[in-house]
C-alpha positions in Angstrom: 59.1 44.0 -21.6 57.9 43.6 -18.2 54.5 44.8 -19.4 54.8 41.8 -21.9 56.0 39.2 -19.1 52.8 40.0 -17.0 50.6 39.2 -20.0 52.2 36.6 -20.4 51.9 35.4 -16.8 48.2 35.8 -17.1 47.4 34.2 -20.1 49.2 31.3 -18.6 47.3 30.9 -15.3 43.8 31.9 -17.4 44.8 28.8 -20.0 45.8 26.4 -16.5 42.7 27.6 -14.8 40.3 26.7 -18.1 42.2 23.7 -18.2 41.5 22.3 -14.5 37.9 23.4 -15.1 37.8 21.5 -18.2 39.4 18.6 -16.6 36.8 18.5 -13.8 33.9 18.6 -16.2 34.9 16.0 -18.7 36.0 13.5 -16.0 34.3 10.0 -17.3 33.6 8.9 -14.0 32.9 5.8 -15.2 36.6 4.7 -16.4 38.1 7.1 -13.6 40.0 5.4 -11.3 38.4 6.4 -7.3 41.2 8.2 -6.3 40.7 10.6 -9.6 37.1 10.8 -8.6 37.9 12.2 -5.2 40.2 14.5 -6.3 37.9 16.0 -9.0 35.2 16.2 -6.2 37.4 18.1 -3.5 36.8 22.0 -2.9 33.4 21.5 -5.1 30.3 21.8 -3.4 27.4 19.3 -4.1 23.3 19.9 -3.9 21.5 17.4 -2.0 17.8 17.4 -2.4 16.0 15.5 0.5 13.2 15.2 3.3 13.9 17.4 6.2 10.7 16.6 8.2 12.3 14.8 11.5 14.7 17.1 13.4 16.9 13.9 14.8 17.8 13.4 10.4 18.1 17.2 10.4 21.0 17.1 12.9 22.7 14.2 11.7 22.7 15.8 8.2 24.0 18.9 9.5 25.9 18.2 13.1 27.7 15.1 11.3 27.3 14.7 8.2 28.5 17.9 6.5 31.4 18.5 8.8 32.8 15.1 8.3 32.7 15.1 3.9 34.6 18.5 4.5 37.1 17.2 6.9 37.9 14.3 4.9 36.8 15.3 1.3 36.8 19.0 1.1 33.6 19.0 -0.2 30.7 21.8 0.7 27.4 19.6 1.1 24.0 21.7 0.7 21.3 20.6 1.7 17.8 21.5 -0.3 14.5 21.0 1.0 12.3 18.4 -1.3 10.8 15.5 -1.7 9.1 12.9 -4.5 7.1 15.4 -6.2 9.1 18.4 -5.8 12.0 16.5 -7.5 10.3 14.8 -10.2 8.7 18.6 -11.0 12.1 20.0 -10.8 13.2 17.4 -13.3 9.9 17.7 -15.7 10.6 21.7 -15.5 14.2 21.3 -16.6 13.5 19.1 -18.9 10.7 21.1 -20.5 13.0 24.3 -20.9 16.2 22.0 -22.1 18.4 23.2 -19.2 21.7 21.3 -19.6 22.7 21.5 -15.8 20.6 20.5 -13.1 20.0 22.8 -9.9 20.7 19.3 -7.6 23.2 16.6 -7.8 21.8 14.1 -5.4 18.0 13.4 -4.5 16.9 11.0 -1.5 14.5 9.1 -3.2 12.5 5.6 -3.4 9.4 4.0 -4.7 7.3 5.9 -7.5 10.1 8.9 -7.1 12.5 6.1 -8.8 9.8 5.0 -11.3 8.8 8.8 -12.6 12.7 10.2 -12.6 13.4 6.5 -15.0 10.2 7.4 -17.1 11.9 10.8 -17.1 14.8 9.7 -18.1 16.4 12.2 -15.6 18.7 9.7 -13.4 22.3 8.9 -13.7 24.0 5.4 -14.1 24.2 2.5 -13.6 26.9 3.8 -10.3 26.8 2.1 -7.5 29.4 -0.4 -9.0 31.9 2.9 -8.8 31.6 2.8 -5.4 34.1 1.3 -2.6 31.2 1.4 -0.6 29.1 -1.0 -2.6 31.2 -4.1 -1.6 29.7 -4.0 1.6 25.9 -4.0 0.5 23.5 -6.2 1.1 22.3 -7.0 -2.4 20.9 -10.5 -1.9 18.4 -9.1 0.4 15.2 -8.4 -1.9 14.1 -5.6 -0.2 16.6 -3.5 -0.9 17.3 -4.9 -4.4 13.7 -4.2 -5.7 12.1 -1.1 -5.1 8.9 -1.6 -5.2 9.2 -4.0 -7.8 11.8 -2.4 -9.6 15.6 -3.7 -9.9 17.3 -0.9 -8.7 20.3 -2.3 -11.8 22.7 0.7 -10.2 20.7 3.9 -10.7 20.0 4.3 -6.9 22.3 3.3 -4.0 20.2 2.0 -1.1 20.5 4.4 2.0 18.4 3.0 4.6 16.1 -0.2 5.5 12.9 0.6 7.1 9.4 -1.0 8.2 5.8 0.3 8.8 5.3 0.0 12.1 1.9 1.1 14.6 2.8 3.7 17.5 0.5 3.5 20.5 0.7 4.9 24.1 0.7 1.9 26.4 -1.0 3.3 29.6 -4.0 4.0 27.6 -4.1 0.6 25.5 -2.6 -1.6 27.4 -3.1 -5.1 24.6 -3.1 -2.6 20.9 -4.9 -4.5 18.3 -3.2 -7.2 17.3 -4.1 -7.8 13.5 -5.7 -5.6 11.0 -8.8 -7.2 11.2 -9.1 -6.3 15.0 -8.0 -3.0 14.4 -11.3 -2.7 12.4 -13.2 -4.0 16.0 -11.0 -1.3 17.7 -11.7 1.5 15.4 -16.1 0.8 16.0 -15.7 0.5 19.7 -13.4 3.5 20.1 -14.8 6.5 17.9 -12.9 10.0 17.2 -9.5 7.7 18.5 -8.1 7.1 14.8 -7.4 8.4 11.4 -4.9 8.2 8.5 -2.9 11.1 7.2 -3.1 11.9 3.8 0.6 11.3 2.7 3.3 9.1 2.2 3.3 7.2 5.7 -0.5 6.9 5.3 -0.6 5.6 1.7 2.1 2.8 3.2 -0.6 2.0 5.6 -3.1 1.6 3.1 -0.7 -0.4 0.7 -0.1 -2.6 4.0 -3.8 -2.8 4.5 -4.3 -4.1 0.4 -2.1 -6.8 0.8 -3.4 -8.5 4.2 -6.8 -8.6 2.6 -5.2 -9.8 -0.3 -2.5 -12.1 0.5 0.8 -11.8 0.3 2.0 -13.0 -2.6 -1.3 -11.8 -4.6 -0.5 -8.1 -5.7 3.3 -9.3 -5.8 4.8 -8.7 -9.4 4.1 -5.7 -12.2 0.8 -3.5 -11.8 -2.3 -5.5 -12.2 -5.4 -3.1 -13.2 -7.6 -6.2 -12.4 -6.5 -7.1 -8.9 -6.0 -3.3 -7.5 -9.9 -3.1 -8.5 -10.5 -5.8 -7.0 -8.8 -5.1 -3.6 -8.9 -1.4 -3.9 -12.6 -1.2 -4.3 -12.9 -3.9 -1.0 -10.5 -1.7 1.0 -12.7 1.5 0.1 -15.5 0.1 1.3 -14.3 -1.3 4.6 -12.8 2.4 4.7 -16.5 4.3 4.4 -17.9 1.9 6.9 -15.6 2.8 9.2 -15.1 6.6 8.4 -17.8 7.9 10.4 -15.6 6.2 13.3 -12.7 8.0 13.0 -11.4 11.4 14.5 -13.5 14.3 13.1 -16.1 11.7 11.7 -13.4 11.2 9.0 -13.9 14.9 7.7 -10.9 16.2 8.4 -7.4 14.3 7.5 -3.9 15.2 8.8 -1.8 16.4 5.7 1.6 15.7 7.1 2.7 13.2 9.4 3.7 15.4 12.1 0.5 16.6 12.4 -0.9 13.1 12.8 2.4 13.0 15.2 1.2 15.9 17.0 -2.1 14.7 17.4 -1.2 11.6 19.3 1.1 13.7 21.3 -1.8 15.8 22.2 -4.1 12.4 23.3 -6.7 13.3 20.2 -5.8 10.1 19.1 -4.4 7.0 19.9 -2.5 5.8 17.3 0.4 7.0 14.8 3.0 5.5 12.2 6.2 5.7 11.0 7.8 4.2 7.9 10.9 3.8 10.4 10.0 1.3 12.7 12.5 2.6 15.2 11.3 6.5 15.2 9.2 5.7 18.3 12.4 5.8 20.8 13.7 9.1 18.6 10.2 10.7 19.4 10.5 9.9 23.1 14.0 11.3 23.5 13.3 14.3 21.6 10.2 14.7 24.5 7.7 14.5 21.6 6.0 11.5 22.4 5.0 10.1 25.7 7.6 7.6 27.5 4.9 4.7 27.6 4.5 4.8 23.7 5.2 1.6 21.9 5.3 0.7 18.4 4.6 -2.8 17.3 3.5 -4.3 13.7 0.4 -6.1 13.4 -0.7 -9.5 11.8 -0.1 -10.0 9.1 2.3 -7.5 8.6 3.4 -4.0 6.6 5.6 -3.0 4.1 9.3 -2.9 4.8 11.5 -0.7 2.3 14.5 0.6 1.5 15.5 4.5 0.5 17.9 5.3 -1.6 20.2 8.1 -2.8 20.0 8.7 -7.0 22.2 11.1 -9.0 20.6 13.5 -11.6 21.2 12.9 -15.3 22.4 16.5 -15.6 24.2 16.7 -12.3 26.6 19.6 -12.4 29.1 17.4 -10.1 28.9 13.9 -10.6 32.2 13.3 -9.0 31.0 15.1 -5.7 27.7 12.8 -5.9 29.8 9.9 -6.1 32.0 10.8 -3.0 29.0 12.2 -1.1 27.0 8.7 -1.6 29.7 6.8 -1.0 30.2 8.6 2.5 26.9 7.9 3.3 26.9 4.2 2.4 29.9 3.9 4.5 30.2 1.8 7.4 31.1 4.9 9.4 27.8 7.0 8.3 25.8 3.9 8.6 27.1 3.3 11.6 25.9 6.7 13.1 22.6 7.1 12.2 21.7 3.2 13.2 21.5 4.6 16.6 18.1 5.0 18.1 19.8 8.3 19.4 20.8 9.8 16.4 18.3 8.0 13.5 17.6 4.6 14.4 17.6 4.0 10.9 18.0 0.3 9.6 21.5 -0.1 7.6 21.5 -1.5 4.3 25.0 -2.7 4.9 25.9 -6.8 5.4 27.4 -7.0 8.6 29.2 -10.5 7.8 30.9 -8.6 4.9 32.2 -6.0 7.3 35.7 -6.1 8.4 35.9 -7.6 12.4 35.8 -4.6 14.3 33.0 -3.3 12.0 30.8 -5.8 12.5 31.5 -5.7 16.7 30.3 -2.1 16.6 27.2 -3.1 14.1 26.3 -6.0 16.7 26.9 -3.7 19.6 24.5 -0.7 18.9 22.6 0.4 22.1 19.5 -1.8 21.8 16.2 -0.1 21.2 14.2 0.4 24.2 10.7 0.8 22.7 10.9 -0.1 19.6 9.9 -3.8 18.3 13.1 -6.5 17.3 13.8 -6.5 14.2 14.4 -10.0 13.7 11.1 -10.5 14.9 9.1 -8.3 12.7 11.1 -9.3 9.5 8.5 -12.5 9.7 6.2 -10.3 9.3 7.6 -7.7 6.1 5.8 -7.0 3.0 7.5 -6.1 0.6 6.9 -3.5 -1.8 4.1 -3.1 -4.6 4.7 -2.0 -7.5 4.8 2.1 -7.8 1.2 2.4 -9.5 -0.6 0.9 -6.6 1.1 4.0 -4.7 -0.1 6.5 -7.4 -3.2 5.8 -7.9 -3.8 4.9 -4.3 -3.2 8.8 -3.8 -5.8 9.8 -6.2 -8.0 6.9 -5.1 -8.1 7.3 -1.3 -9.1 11.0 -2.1 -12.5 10.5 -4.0 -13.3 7.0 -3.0 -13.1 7.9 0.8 -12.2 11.8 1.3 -14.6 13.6 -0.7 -17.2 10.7 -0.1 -20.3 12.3 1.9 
């Protein structure tokens, strides 16, 4: 009999436990009240796929960010190394061998990343309308509700507001160039001082560099195979006539940005970028770069974007993704990483919508020291193109100009 009442006994926690289990996995998030959803997400653990280039995003990721969903949400956040093409490849490979559960929950992502995961078919939503955080976002800005073109329509929830700005050490040039066509002057009378790396942050510069020689509004709009030959083939050219100018003749390109970053450190040149237009006063307080660097945006201007967090079709955890995102969105998290100390990242939040003693702390961040205003170079934001120009840029810039002799 007491044999009996043990079986028993375990037969009835094994049916509870498969219950719960099943419980968490058919949750329909999307009738779930937010309450359910955080309950469903606490004691899980949720794979975040991101960038992990810039120690100061490292830290807040892991010195803030983790601690704080398991404080307050019980949730385990991991952290994968990975960017645009190591996502979409993870989502082509799993997609190619039918796998049913993806290996991340949550990709930071933005731009063409957005436009091959939706030809993929491998994103979740629309979400962001689950969110409590959403209320406070500030949708009727278009810049962070296109990217690059696209209507985000709820499958990415903007993260972070950002512009391409120019980094330059001051005690060396003390007036930068102040337009791209003077940079072009600069460049000739200044050999071995300047190059573009062969990534993301340069392919921004180039994009930058396509619209102020075609206008602003020109390129605006879907991909047009007409116009990018037209501008592209214009921008190539200027490019080769000035190659021999840049550093190493233009024979050798930085493939990362922190190499083009290190190289400025070093004095080999005298110029670097950042998609953040705020990362110079990070650089300097992390002792990278020198104190008399500046950053500044040039006439007529560069591209300002947004990044965003996107769920995976197949997440394993989609209540966890919603409660991790949501976190992040928060006027707490955003809060924290606006500081030039910790990020300096740009929030995506509406401060008017903010309750009062939100919107004192927003207003009250310490102010940048070198970095430019941002009300100032908002006159002079492009915004994005649409994600071909990026892809084929990539392909372009390497036999038009790389492997040109």
């Amino acid at each position: 009999m007491k044999n009996q009442s043990i079986l028993f006994l375990l037969l009835t926690l094994l049916f509870s436990s498969c219950g719960n289990s099943e419980e968490h996995e058919q949750l329909n998030v999307q009738e779930a009240d937010w309450q359910s959803i955080e309950q469903a997400a606490k004691g899980t653990t949720v794979q975040l796929m991101m960038w992990q280039g810039d120690p100061l995003i490292n830290k807040y990721m892991q010195s803030y960010v983790k601690p704080q969903l398991q404080e307050q949400y019980g949730i385990t956040l991991e952290i994968n190394s990975g960017q645009g093409k190591d996502i979409v490849g993870l989502a082509l490979g799993e997609k190619e061998t039918g796998k049913t559960e993806s290996e991340i929950d949550v990709a930071w992502i933005n731009g063409e990343t957005f436009y091959q995961l939706r030809q993929l078919d491998a994103l979740y939503g629309p979400f962001t309308e689950l969110l409590p955080s959403n209320q406070y976002v500030n949708w009727q800005n278009p810049f962070i509700a296109r990217d690059f073109q696209q209507p985000v329509e709820g499958m990415e929830a903007p993260w972070g507001n950002v512009q391409l700005a120019f980094i330059y050490n001051s005690e060396i040039i003390p007036t930068p160039p102040a337009s791209f066509a003077e940079l072009e002057t600069y460049i000739q009378n200044n050999p071995g001082t300047f190059t573009i790396p062969n990534e993301f942050t340069g392919m921004t510069l180039l994009k930058s560099w396509l619209i102020a020689q075609a206008g602003k509004e020109e390129l605006a709009g879907e991909f047009d195979e007409t116009k990018y030959k037209k501008y592209s083939r214009q921008l190539w050219q200027k490019l080769n006539k000035l190659k021999p100018y840049f550093w190493k003749e233009g024979q050798n390109y930085p493939a990362t940005l922190s190499q083009l970053h290190q190289l400025y450190a070093n004095g080999e040149v005298r110029f670097t970028f950042s998609n953040n237009d705020g990362e110079v006063d990070n650089k300097i307080l992390q002792g990278v770069f020198p104190e008399s660097s500046r950053a500044y945006v040039p006439a007529p201007g560069t591209i300002q974007n947004t990044h965003y967090l996107g769920i995976m079709k197949n997440a394993g955890n989609l209540p966890g993704a919603l409660v991790v995102i949501n976190f992040l969105q928060s006027p707490e998290a955003q809060y924290q990483k606006a500081s030039p100390q910790v990020w300096g990242d740009g929030t995506v939040l509406a401060i008017n919508k903010l309750p009062v003693a939100w919107q004192e702390k927003f207003n009250n961040i310490p102010a940048r020291q070198h970095a430019p205003d941002r009300a100032t170079i908002q006159k002079r934001a492009f915004e994005e193109l649409a994600p071909e120009y990026m892809i084929r840029l990539y392909d372009d810039f390497r036999t038009e100009v790389i492997e040109q002799n």
